[in-house]
C-alpha positions as CSV (number, residue, x, y, z in Angstrom):
1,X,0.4,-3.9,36.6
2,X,4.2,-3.6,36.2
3,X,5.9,-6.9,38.2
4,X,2.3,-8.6,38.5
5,X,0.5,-5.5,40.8
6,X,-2.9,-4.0,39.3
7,X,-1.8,-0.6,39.9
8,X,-0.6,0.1,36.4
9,X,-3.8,-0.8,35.6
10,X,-5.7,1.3,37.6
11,X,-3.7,4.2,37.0
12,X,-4.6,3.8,33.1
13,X,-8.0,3.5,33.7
14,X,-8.3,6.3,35.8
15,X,-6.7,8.3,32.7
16,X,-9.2,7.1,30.7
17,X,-12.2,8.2,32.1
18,X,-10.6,11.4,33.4
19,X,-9.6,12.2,29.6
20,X,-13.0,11.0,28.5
21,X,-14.3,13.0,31.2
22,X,-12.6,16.1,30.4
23,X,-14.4,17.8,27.2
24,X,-16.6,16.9,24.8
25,X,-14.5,15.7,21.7
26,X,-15.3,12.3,20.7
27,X,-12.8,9.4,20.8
28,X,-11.7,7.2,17.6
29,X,-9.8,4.4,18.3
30,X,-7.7,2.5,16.1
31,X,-8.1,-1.5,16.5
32,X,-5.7,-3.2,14.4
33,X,-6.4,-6.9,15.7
34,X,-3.1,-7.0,17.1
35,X,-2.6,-7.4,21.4
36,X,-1.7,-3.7,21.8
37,X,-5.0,-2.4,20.0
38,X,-7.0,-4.8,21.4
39,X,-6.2,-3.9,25.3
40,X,-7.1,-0.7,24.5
41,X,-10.7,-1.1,22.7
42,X,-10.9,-3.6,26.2
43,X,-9.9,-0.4,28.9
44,X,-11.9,1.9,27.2
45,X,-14.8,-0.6,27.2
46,X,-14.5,-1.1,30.8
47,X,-13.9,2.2,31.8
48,X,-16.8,3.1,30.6
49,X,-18.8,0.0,32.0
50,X,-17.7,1.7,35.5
51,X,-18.9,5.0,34.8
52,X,-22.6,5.8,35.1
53,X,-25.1,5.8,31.9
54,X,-25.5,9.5,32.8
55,X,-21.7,10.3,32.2
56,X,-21.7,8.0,28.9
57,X,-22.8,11.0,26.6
58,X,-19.8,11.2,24.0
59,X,-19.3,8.7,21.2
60,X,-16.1,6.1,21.0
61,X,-15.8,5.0,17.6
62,X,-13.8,2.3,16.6
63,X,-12.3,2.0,13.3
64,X,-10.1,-0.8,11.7
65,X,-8.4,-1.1,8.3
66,X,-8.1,-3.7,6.1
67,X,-6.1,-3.2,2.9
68,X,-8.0,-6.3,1.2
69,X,-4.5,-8.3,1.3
70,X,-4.3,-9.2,5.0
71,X,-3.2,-12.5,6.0
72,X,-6.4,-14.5,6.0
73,X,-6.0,-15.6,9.7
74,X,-6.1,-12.5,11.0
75,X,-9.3,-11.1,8.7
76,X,-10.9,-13.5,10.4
77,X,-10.2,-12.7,13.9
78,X,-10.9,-8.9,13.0
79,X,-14.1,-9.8,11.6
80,X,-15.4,-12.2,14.6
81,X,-13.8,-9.2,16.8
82,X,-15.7,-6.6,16.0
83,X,-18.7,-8.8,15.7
84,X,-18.7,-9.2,19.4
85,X,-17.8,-5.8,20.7
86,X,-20.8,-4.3,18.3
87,X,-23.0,-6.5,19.9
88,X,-21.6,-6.7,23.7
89,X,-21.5,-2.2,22.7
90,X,-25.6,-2.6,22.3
91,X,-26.0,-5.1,25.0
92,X,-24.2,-2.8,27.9
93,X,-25.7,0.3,26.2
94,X,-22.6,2.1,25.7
95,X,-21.7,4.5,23.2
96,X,-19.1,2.7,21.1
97,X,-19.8,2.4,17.9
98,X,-18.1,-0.1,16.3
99,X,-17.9,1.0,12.2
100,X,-17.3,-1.7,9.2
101,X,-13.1,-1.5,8.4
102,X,-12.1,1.1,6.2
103,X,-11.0,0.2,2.8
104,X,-8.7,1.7,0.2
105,X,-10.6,3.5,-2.6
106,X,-11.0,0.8,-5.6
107,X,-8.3,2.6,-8.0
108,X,-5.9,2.4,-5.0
109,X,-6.1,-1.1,-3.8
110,X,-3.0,-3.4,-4.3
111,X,-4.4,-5.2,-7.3
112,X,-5.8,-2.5,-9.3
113,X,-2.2,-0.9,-8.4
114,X,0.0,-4.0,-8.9
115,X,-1.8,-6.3,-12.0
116,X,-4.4,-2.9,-13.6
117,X,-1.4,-0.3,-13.4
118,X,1.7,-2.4,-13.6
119,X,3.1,-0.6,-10.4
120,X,6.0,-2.6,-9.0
121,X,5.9,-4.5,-5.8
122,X,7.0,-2.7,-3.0
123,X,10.1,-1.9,-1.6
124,X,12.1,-0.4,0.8
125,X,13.4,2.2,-1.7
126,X,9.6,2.6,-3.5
127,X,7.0,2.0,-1.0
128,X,3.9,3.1,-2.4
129,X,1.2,0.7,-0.5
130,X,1.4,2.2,2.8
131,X,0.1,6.2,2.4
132,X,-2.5,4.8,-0.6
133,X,-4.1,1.4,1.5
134,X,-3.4,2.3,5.1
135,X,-2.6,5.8,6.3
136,X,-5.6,7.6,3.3
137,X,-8.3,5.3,4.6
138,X,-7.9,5.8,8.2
139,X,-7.2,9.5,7.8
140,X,-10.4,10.3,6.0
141,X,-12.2,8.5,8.5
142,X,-11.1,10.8,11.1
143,X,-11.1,13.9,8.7
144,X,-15.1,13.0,8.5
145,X,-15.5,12.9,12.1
146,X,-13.6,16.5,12.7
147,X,-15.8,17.9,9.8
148,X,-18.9,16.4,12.2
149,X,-17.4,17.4,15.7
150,X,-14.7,19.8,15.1
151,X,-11.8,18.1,17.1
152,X,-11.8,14.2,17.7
153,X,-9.2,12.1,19.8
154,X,-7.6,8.9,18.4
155,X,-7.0,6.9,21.0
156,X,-3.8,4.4,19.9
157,X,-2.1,1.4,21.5
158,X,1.2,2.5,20.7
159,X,4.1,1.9,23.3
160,X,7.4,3.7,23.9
161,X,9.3,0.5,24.1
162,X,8.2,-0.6,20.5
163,X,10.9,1.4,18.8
164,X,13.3,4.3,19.7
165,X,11.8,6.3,16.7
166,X,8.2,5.8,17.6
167,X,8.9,7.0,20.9
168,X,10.7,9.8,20.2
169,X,7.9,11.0,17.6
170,X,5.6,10.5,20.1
171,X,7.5,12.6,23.1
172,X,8.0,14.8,20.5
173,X,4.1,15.4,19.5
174,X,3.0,15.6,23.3
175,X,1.1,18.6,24.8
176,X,3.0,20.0,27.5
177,X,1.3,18.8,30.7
178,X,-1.2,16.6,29.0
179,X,-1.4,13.1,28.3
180,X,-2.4,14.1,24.8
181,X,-0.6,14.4,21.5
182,X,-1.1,16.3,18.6
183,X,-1.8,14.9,15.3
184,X,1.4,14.6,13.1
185,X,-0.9,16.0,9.8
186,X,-4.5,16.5,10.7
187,X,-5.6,19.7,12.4
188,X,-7.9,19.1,15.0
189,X,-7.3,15.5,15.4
190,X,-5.0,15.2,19.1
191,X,-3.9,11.1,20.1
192,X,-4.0,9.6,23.3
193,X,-1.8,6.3,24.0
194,X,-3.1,5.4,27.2
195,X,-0.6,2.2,27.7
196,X,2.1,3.9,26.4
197,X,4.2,3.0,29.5
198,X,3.3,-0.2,29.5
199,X,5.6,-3.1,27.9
200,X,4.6,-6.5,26.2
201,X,4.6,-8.7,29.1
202,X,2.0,-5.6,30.8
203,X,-0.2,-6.0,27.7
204,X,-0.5,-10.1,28.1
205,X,-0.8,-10.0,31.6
206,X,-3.7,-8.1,31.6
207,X,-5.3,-9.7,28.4
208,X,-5.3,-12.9,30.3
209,X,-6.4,-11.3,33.6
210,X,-10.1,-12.0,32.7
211,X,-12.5,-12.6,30.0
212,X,-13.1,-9.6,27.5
213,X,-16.1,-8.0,28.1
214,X,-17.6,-8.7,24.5
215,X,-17.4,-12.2,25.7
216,X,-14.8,-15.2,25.9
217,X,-11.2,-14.7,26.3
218,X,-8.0,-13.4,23.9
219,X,-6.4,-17.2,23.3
220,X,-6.9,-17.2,20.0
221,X,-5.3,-13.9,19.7
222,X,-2.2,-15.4,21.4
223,X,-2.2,-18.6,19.7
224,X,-2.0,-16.0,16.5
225,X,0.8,-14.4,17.5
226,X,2.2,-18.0,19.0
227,X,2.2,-19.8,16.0
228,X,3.4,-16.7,13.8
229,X,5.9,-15.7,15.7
230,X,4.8,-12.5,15.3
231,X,4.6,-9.0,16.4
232,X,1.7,-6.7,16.1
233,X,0.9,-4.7,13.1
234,X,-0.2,-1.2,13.8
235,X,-2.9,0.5,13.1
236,X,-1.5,3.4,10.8
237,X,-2.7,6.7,10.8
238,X,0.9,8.7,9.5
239,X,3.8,8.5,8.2
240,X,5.4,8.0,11.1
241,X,3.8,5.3,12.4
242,X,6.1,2.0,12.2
243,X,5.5,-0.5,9.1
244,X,5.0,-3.8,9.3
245,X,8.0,-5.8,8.5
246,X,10.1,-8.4,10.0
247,X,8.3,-11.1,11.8
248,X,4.7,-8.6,12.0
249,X,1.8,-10.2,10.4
250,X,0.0,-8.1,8.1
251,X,-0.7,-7.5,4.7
252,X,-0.2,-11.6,3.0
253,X,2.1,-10.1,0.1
254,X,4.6,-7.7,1.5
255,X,7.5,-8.0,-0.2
256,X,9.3,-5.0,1.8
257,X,11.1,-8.1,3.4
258,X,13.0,-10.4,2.4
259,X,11.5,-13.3,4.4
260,X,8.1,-13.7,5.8
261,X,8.6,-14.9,9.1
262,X,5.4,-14.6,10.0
263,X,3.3,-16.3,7.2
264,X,6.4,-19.1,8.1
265,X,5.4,-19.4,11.4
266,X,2.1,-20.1,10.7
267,X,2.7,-22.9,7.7
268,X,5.0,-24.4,10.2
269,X,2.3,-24.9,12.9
270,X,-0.2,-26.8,10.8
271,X,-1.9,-23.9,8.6
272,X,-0.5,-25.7,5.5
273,X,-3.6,-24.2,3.5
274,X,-1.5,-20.8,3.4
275,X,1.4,-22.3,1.0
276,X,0.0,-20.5,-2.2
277,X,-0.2,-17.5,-0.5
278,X,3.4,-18.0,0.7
279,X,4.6,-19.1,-2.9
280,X,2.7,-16.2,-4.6
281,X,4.6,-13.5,-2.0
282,X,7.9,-15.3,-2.7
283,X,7.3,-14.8,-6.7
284,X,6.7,-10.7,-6.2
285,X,9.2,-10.4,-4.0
286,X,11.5,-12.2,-7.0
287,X,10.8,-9.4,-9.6
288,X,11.9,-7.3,-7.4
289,X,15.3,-8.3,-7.2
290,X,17.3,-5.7,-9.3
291,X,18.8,-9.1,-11.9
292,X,15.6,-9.9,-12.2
293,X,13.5,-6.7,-12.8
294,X,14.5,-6.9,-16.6
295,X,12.6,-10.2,-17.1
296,X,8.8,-8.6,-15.5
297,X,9.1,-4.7,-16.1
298,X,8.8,-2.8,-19.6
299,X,11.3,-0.7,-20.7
300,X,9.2,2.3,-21.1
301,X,7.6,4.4,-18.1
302,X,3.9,4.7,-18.0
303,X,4.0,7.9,-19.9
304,X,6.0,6.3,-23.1
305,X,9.3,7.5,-22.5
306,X,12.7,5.6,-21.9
307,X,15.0,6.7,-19.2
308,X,18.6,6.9,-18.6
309,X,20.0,7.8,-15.7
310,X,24.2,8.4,-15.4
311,X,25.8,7.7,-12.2
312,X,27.5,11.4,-12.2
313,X,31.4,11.2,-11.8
314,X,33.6,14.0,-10.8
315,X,35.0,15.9,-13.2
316,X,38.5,15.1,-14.7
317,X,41.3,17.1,-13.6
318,X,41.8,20.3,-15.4
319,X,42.1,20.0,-19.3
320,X,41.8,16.0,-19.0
321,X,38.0,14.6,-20.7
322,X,35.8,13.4,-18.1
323,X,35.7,9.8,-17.7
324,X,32.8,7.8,-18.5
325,X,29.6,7.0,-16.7
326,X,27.7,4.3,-15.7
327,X,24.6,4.1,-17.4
328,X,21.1,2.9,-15.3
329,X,18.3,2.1,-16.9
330,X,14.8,3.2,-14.8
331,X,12.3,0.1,-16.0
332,X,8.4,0.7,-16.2
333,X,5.7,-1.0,-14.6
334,X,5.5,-4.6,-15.4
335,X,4.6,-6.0,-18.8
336,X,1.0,-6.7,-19.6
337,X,2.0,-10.5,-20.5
338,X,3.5,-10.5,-16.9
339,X,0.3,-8.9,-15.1
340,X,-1.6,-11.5,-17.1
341,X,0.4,-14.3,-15.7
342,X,0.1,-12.7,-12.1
343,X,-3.5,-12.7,-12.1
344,X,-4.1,-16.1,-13.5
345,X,-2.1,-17.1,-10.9
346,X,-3.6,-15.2,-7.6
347,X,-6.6,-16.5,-8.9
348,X,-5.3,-20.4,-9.3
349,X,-4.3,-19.3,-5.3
350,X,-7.3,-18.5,-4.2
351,X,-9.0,-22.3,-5.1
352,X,-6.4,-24.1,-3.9
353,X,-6.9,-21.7,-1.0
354,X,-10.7,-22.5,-0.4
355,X,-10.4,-26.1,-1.3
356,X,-8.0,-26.5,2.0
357,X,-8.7,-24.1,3.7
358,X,-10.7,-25.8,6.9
359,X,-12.5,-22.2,7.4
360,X,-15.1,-20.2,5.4
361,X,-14.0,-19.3,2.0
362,X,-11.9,-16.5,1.7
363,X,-11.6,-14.0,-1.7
364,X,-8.2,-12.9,-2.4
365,X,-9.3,-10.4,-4.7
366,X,-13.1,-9.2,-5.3
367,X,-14.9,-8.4,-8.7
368,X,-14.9,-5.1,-8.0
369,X,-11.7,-5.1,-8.1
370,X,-11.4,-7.4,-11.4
371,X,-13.8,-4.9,-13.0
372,X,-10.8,-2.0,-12.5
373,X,-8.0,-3.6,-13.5
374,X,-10.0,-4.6,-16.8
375,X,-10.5,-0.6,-17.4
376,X,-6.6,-0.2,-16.1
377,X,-5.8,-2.7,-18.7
378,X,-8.2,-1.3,-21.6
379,X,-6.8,2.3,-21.3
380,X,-3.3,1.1,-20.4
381,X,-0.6,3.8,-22.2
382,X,1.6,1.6,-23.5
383,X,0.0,-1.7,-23.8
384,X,-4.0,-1.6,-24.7
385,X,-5.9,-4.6,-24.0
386,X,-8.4,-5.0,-26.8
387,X,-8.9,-8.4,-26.0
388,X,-10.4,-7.5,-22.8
389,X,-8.6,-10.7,-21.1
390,X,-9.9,-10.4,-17.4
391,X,-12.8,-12.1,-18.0
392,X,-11.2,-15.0,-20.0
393,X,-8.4,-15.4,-17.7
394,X,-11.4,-15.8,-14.5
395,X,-13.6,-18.1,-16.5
396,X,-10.7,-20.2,-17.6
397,X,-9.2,-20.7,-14.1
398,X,-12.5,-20.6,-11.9
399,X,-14.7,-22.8,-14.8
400,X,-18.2,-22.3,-15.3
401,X,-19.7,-23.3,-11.8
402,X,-18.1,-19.8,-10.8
403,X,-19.3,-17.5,-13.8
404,X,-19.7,-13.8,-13.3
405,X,-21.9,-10.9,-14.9
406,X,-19.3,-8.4,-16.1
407,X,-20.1,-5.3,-16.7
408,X,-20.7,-3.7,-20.4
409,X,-19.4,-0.5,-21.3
410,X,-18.7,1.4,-24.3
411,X,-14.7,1.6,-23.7
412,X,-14.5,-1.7,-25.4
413,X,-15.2,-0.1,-28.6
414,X,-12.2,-2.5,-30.5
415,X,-12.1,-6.5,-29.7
416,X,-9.9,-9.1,-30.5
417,X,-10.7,-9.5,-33.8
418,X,-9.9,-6.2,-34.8
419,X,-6.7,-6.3,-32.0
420,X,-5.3,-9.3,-34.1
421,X,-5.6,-7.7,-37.8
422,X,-3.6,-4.6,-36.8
423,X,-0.7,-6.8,-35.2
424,X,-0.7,-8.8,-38.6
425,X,-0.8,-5.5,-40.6
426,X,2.1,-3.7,-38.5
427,X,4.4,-6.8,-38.7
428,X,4.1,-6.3,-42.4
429,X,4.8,-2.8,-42.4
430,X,7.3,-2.3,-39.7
431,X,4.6,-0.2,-37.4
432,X,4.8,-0.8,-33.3
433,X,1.1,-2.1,-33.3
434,X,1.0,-0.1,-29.6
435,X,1.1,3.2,-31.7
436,X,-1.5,1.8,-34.2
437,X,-3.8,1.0,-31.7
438,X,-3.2,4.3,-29.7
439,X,-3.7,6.3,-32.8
440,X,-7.2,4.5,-33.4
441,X,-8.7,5.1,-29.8
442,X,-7.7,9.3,-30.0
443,X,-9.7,9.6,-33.3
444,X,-12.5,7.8,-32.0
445,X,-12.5,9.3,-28.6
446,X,-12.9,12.5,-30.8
447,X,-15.7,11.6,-33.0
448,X,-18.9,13.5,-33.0
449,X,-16.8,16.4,-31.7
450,X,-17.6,19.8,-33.4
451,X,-14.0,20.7,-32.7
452,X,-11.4,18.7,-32.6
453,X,-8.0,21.0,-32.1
454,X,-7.3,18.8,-29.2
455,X,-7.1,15.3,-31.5
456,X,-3.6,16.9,-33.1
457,X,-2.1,17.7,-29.8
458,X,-2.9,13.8,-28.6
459,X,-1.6,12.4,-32.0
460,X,1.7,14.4,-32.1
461,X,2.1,13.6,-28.3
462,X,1.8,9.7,-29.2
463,X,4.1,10.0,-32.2
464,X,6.7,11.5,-30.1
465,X,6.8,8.5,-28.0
466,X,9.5,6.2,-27.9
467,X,7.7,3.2,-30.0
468,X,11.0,1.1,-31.8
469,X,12.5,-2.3,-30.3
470,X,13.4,-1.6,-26.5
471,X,16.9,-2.7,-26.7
472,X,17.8,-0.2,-29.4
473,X,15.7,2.4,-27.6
474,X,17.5,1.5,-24.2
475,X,20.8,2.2,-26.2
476,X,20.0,5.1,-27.7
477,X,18.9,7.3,-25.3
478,X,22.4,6.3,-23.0
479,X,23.6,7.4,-25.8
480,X,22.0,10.3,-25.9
481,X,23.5,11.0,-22.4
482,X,26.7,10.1,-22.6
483,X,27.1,12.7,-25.5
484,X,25.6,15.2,-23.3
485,X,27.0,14.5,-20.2
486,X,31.2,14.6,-22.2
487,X,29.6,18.0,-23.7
488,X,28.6,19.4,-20.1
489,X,32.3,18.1,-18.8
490,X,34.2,19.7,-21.4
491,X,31.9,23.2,-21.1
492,X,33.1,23.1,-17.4
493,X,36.9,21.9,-18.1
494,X,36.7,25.1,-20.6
495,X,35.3,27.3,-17.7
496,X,37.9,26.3,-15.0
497,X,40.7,26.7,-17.6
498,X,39.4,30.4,-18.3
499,X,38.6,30.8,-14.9
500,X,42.5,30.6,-14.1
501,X,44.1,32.1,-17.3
502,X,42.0,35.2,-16.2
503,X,43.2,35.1,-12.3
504,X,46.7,34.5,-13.7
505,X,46.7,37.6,-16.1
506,X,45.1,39.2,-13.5
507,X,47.7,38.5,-10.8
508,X,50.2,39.7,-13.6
509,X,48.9,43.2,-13.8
């Protein structure tokens, strides 16, 4: 395969059906879209198209992920993708099942996370999409299938030359003597990279060396990657598989980078219909910007408090005060007038989206979805949405044509009305309307309750909260710090000076 010959090739499909060959564990394999992933659901399909129906007895499943923000484009592809090898699978009577893409659970998807929660978007320093929308899906997918069999293997299109640090977990996971791997966390679970040897050039070479078996060829994966400028995005089943990043296309509103060369790519050769998408991924990755997180995040932390962190400095030199220390405020998750803004907006995306979007209409974020971030926003710690403003904030941007059932439930036991005459009544009295409103929902959550010991905890709990101004707060608790941290330096000032007045007396005697 290597330099243009077909003995690469052969070699790896001789693997395959000797590995497939060897036991009875069945194969999962990972299919990402991407040109690596993809030459390996095609070598496995036509390994086993050269085997005979009598050898064909253990199941291939393959299994894709889609965290509900991919770039649109390559949904799409997926989605035809796996159309055809379900169908071609059927056709040729193998055993490759092809299953529907695994999803995050619906209180871990990025919306619920990002606009229900307020979590921040994600960085290189706090990146918490990856283990909750990738990595968990694919892994209980796999978990179910060792429960069923007792040992599965995952069959990956990962390739030494891709990184030095995927390659050296990789070497460093391999069975002695076998072309396997073990599973970096699950038991039970062993990988196989078949084209692990093979580079980029290997991978296209062959792609284009025929027509897939599930029918017509791979041009518009490489017209994908051609007018991204893109590299593939891995199917992620650890921690130590490589992000996406860079110039990878994947999930539509990473922010982990600065730039999106990808989604570039693609505006720039004709898919102008993505610009909202772009815009929208250039906003998140603003707040993130440490000048800027002040102007989206709350001061408080989703449990009420308010942090101060000190920068530690050495101590001073013996009998000399410590100097002081800088002071770093940890923010909370973004304000609820900010997620409000960020959903009106996503959802002003999508119909610009679908009105230029030349292809079938495409959902940037579903109703189920909508539906949890209305609960997330209802029962949010700090910030309780009585005004239940999901559904006014879809009707007013999608209009009437679009109108949804929402669903009734009895959290919604306060509205607006009553929202708006405890704001009035805690300006007059100098109450934090967040603690008023708080304070109503425990009680109520407690009524009908023969005992209620519990509703004192919760009420004392609230009222220890930090519920003034957030400047004064913010200033207070650094404070706070300061005093304790000069405290701690002159305790240890004390104890070195002690430390040598005894040594000295004792050298004395």
């Amino acid at each position: 395969m290597a330099g243009g010959s077909l003995k690469h090739l052969e070699q790896t499909k001789t693997d395959i059906a000797s590995i497939y060959l060897s036991d009875a564990r069945p194969w999962v394999i990972g299919y990402s879209g991407g040109k690596d992933s993809t030459a390996v659901v095609r070598l496995v399909f036509e390994a086993l198209m050269e085997l005979p129906q009598e050898k064909r007895l253990k199941p291939v499943f393959v299994v894709s992920s889609d965290t509900l923000v991919e770039t649109p484009l390559v949904v799409n592809l997926i989605k035809d993708t796996l159309a055809s090898m379900h169908d071609a699978a059927e056709g040729l009577k193998l055993p490759l099942n092809v299953a529907k893409p695994v999803v995050p659970r619906l209180d871990q998807t990025f919306w619920v996370n990002l606009l229900g929660k307020g979590y921040p978007a994600p960085t290189r320093q706090f990146r918490w999409c990856t283990e909750r929308m990738k990595i968990d899906p694919v892994s209980e997918f796999i978990t179910e299938k060792v429960a069923a069999f007792g040992e599965v293997v995952v069959v990956l299109g990962s390739r030494l030359e891709e990184s030095s640090s995927r390659a050296q977990v990789m070497r460093k996971h391999r069975i002695q003597g076998s072309r396997l791997a073990r599973h970096t966390t699950l038991p039970n679970a062993y990988v196989f990279t078949p084209i692990d040897q093979w580079s980029a050039d290997d991978v296209w070479e062959y792609l284009f060396s025929g027509p897939a078996p599930w029918g017509g060829d791979h041009q518009a994966l490489f017209d994908l990657y051609k007018d991204s400028n893109a590299g593939e995005c891995p199917l992620v089943i650890d921690s130590s598989t490589p992000s996406c990043g860079n110039s990878r296309f994947g999930c539509w509103v990473c922010t982990v980078v600065t730039k999106d060369r990808a989604m570039d790519g693609l505006i720039e050769t004709g898919h102008t219909w993505l610009i909202p998408l772009q815009q929208f991924r250039n906003q998140l990755y603003e707040t993130t910007l440490p000048d800027q997180k002040k102007n989206y995040r709350s001061a408080r932390r989703r449990d009420g408090s308010v942090t101060v962190v000190l920068k530690q400095d050495k101590p001073g030199k013996l009998g000399e005060p410590g100097k002081p220390v800088e002071e770093k405020h940890v923010l909370g998750p973004y304000r609820l007038e900010v997620r409000k803004k960020l959903l009106k907006q996503l959802l002003e995306n999508q119909k610009l989206v679908n009105e230029n979007n030349p292809g079938e209409a495409y959902e940037l974020i579903t109703h189920d979805e909508l539906e949890q971030i209305r609960v997330e926003w209802r029962q949010d710690p700090n910030e309780p949405d009585w005004d239940d403003s999901v559904p006014r904030i879809f009707d007013e941007v999608m209009g009437a044509s679009q109108a949804r059932q929402w669903q009734g439930t009895d959290d919604f036991i306060f509205g607006a009305e009553e929202a708006n005459l405890i704001r009035t009544l805690c300006a007059e009295h100098g109450i934090a309307p967040q603690l008023f409103m708080k304070l109503m929902e425990v009680e109520v959550s407690y009524e009908g309750y023969a005992r209620r010991s519990n509703v004192q905890v919760e009420i004392k709990e609230l009222l220890a909260r930090d519920w003034g101004a957030d400047e004064e707060l913010v200033k207070s608790v650094g404070e706070k710090k300061q005093r304790l941290y000069a405290a701690d330096q002159e305790e240890q000032t004390a104890a070195q000076k002690y430390a040598r007045l005894t040594q000295e007396l004792s050298d004395a005697a």
